[in-house]
C-alpha positions as CSV (number, residue, x, y, z in Angstrom):
1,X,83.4,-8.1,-41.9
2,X,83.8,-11.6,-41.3
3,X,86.3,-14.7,-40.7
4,X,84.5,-15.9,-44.4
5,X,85.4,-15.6,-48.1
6,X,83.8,-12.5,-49.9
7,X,81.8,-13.1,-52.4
8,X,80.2,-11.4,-55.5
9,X,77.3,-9.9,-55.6
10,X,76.5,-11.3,-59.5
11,X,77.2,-15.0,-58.3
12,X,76.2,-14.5,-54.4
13,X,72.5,-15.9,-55.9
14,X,73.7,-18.4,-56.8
15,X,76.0,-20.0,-54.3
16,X,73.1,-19.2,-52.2
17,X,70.8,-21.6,-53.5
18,X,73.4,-24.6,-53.6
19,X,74.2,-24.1,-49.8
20,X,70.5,-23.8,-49.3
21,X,69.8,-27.0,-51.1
22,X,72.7,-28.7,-49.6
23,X,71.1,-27.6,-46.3
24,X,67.8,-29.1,-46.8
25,X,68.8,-32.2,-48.3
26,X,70.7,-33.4,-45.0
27,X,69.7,-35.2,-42.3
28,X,71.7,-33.7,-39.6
29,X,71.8,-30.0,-41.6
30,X,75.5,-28.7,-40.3
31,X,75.5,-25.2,-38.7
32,X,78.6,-23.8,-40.7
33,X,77.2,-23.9,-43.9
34,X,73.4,-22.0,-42.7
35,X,76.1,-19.7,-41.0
36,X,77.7,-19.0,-44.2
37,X,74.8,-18.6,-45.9
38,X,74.1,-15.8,-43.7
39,X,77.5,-14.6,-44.2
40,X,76.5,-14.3,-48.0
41,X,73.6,-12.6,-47.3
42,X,75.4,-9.8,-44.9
43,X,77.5,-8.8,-47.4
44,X,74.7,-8.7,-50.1
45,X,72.7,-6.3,-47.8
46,X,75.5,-4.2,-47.1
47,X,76.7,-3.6,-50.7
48,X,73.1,-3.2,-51.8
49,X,71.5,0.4,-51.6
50,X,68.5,0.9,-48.8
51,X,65.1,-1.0,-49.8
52,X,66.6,-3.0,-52.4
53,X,67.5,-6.5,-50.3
54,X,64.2,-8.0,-50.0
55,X,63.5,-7.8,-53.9
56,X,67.0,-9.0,-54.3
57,X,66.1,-12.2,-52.4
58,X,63.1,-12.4,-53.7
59,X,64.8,-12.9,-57.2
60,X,67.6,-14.2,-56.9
61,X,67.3,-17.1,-53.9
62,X,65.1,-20.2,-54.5
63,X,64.3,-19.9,-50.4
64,X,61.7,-17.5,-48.8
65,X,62.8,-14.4,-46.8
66,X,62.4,-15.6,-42.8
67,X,65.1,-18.9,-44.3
68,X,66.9,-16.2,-45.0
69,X,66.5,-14.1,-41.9
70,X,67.0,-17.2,-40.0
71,X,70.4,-17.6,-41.6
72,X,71.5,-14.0,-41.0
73,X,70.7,-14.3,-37.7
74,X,73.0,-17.5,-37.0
75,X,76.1,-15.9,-39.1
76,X,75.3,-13.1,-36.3
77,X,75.8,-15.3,-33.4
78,X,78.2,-17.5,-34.9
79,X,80.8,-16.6,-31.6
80,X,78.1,-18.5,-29.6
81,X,77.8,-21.6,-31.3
82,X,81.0,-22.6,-31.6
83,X,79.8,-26.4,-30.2
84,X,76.5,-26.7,-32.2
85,X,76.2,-28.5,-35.1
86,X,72.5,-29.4,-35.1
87,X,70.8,-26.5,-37.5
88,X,67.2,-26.7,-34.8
89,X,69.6,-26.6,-31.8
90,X,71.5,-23.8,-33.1
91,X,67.7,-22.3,-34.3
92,X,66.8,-22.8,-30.9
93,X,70.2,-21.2,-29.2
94,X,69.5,-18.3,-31.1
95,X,66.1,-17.3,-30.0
96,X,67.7,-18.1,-26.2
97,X,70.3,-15.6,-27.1
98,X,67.7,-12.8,-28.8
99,X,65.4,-13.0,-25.9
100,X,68.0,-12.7,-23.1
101,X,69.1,-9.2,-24.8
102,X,66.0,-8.3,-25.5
103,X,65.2,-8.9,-21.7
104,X,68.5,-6.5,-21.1
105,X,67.5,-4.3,-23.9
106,X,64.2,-3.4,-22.2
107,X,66.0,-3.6,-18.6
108,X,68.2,-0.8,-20.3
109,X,65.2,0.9,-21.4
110,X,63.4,0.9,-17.9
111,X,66.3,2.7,-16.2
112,X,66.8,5.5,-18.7
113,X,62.6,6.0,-18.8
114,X,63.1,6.0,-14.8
115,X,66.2,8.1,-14.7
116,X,64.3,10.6,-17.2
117,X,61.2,10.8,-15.2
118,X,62.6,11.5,-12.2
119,X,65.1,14.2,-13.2
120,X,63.3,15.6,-16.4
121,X,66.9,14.7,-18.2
122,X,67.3,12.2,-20.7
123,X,70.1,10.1,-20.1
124,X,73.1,8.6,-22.5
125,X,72.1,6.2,-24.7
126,X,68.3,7.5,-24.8
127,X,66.3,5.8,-28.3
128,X,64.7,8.4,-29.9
129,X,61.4,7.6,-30.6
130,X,61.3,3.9,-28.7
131,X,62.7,5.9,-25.3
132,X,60.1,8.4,-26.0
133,X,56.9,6.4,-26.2
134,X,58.3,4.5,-23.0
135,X,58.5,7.3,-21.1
136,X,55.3,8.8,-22.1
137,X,53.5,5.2,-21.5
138,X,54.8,5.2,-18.2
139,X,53.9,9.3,-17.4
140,X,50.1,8.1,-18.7
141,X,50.5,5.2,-16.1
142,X,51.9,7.3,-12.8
143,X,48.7,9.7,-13.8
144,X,46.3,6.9,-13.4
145,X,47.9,5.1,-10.5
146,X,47.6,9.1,-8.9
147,X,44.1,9.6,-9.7
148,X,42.5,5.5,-9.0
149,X,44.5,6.8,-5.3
150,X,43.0,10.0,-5.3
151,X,39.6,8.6,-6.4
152,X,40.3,6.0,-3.3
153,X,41.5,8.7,-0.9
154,X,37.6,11.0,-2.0
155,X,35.6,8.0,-1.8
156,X,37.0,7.0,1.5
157,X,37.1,10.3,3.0
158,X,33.0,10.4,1.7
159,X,32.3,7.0,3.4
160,X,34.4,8.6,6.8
161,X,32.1,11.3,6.5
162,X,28.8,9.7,5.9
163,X,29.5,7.4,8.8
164,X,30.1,10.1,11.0
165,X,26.8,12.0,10.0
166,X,25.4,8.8,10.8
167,X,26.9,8.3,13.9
168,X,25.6,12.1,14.6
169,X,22.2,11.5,13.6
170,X,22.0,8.4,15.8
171,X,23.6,10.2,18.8
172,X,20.8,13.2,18.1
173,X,18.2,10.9,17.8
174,X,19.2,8.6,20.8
175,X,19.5,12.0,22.9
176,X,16.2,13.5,21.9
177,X,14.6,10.0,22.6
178,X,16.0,9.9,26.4
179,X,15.2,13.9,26.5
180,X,11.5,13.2,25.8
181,X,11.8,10.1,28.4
182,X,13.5,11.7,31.2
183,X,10.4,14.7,30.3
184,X,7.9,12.3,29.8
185,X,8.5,10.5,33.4
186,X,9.2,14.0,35.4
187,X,5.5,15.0,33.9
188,X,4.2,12.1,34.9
189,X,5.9,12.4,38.2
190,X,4.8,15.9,38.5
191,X,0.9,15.3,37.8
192,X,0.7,12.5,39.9
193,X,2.2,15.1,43.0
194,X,-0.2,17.8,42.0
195,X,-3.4,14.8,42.0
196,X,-2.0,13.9,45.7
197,X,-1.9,18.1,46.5
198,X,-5.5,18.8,45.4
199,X,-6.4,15.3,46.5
200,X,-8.7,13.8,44.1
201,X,-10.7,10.8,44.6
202,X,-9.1,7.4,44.1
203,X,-11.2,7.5,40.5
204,X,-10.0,11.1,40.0
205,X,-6.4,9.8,40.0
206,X,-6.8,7.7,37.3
207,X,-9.9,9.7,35.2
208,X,-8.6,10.5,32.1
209,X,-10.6,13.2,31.6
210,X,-8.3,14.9,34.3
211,X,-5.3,13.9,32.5
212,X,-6.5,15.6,28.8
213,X,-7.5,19.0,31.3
214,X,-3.7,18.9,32.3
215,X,-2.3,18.6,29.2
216,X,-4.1,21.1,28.0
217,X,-3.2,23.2,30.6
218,X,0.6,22.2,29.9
219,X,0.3,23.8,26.5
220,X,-0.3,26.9,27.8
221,X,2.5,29.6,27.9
222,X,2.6,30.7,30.9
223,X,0.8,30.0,34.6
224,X,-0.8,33.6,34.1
225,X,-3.2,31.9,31.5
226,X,-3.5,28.6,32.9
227,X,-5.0,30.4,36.1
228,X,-7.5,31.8,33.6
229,X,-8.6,28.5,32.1
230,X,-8.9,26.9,35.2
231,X,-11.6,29.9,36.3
232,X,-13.1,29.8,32.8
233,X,-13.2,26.0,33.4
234,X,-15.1,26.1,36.5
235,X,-17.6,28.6,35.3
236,X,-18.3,26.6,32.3
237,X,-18.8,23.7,34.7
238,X,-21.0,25.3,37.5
239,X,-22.9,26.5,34.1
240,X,-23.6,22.6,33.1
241,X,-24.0,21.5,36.9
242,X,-26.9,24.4,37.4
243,X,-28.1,23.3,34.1
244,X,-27.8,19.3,35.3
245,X,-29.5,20.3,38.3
246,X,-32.5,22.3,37.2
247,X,-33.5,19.7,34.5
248,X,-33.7,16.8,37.6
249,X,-36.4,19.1,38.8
């Protein structure tokens, strides 16, 4: 298991705590011996049965559980610190070491949750359970990035749309304004023609009495009835002149 002396289980305790004493009562705490405390504590683990390692510390080591994680994890690395012999150095080394295979760990786990999403197979070395949840975490995460996009693509397409009812509304409007223009000025043009035809006075032209009579006579549906109301209009005002007249008398 190692390059270090096996040691009992009944007496492991026990050295333990003199390496761990030895450790904290230097100065400049030497790497080796927190390395062999690790050591100690490997081989403890392995010979104990499952869930029973912790209480074992717990009673038998005058140090807490990370002091002891801490020195399992330096007898793990122990190939990679051949040239440290500061303890906080080698501390420090350590946690360099964890989080660069951590970083390749989860590199690792990226490409298998990216080979698995694109094929629908899960590649070699898939973690069941941790590969799992990846892959579903990043499922969840392509379905919102596809529905924010669709969202984006509706709500774009709506504003496309709205500005081109707008854009319709204005060109409707725009043409029905220079309709009733271009009608309103060919009227105008028009009435002044027929007051030059019938030749009014100079006051007739402008008398907007005149004016209401044509548009009245505009409204009508056809000439067929406008001849009507103009005869109907003269009799009504030969009526009122006669009337006019006979009351000057």
């Amino acid at each position: 298991m190692s390059d270090y002396q096996q040691v009992s289980i009944v007496t492991a305790g026990e050295e333990l705590n003199r390496i761990h004493a030895g450790i904290e009562s230097k100065m400049r705490s030497t790497v080796q011996d927190a390395i062999r405390a690790g050591e100690i504590l490997a081989q403890v683990k392995e010979r104990l049965p499952h869930g029973d390692f912790l209480p074992w510390i717990k009673l038998n080591c005058r140090f807490s559980q990370q002091s002891a994680s801490n020195y399992m994890r330096l007898f793990e690395y122990r190939s990679k610190l051949p040239t440290v012999s500061n303890l906080q150095e080698a501390y420090r080394q350590v946690e360099t070491l964890e989080a660069q295979e951590r970083k390749t760990d989860d590199q690792k786990a990226r490409e298998r949750v990216a080979t698995f999403v694109k094929t629908g197979n899960k590649p070699e070395g898939w973690r069941r359970g941790t590969d799992d949840k990846l892959a579903q975490e990043e499922i969840e995460r392509d379905k919102r990035i596809k529905a924010e996009q669709e969202r984006i693509k509706l709500e774009s397409a709506k504003k496309e749309q709205t500005a081109q009812e707008s854009k319709q509304e204005y060109d409707r409007l725009f043409n029905d304004a220079m309709k009733y223009v271009e009608n309103a000025t060919t009227s105008i043009t028009k009435r002044m023609a027929f007051k030059e035809r019938i030749r009014l006075s100079h006051e007739g032209v402008n008398d907007s009495f005149i004016d209401a009579l044509m548009d009245y006579l505009d409204e009508l549906d056809d000439d067929s009835r406008r001849i009507e109301a103009c005869y109907n209009i003269i009799k009504v005002c030969k009526g009122i002149a006669n009337d006019l007249q006979a009351g000057r008398k």
